[in-house]
C-alpha positions as CSV (number, residue, x, y, z in Angstrom):
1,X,-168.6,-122.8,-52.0
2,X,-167.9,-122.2,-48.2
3,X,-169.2,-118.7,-47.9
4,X,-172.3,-119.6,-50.1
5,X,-172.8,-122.7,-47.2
6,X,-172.4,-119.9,-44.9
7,X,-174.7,-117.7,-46.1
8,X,-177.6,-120.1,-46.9
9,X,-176.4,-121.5,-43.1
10,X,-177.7,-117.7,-41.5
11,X,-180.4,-117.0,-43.9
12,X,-182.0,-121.0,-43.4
13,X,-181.6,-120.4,-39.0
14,X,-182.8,-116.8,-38.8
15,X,-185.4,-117.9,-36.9
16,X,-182.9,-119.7,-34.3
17,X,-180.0,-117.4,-33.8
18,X,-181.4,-113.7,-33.7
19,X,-178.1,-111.9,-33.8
20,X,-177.8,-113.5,-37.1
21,X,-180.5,-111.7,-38.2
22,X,-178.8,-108.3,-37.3
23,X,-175.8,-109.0,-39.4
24,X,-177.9,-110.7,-42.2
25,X,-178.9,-108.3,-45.1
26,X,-181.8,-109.5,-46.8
27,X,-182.0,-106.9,-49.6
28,X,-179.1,-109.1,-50.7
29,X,-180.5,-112.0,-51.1
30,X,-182.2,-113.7,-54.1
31,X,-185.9,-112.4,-54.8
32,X,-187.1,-115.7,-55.6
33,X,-185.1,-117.7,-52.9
34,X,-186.4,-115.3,-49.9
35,X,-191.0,-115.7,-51.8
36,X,-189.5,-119.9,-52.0
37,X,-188.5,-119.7,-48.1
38,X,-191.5,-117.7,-46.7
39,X,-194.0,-120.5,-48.1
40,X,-191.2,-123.0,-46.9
41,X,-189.8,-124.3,-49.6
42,X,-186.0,-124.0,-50.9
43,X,-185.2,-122.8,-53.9
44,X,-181.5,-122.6,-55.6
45,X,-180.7,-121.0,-58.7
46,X,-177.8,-121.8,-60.7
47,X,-176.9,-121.2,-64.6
48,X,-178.6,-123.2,-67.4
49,X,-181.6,-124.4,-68.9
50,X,-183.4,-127.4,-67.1
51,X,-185.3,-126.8,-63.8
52,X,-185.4,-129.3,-61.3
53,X,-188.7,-130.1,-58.6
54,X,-187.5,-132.2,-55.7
55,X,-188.2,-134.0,-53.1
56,X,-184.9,-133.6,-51.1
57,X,-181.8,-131.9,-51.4
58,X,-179.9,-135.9,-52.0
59,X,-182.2,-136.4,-55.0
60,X,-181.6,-132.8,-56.0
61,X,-177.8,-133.4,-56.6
62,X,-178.5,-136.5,-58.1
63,X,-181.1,-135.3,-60.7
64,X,-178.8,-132.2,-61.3
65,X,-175.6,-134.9,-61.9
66,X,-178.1,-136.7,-64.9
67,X,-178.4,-133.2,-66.3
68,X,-175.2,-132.8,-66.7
69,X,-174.7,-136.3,-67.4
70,X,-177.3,-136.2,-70.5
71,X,-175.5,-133.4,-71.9
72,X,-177.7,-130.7,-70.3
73,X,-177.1,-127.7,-67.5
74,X,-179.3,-127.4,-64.7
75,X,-180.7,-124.5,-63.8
76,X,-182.1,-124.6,-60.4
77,X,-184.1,-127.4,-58.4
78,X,-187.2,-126.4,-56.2
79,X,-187.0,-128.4,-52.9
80,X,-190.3,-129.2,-52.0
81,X,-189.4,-131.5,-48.8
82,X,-191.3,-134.4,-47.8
83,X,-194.8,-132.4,-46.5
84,X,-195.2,-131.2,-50.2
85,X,-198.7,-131.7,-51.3
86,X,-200.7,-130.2,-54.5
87,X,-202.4,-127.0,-52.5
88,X,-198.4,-126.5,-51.2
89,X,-196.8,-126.6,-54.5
90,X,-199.9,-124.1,-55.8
């Protein structure tokens, strides 16, 4: 869990930290995660069968728990922040 932290740490403050960048190799990186981020919004992908659109990581954890909870496995949450509107989410 760490090293994924650490990755999405440098891939999330490219912008901030260019050496980061230098080290960073983005043909690595998840397809979907790097079109989610460039129309910033955050997307995770994880194994199973119910996707998740959230406002929030918090609430993404929690709706991911009731997944599980219900008897179900989550299979990735969309973070659209707070400044999501219908045009965004498009």
């Amino acid at each position: 869990m760490f090293v994924l932290g650490f990755f999405l740490f440098l891939y999330f403050r490219l912008y901030r930290r260019k050496p980061c960048a230098e080290i960073c190799n983005l043909r690595e990186e998840d397809l979907i995660e790097l079109e989610a981020s460039a129309v910033g919004l955050n997307h995770v992908d994880v194994d199973g069968n119910d996707g998740c659109m959230v406002n929030g990581a918090g609430l993404a954890m929690a709706t991911m728990d009731l997944i599980k909870i219900a008897g179900g496995e989550p299979a990735n949450y969309l973070d659209v922040e707070g400044t999501a509107d219908a045009k965004r989410i498009e």
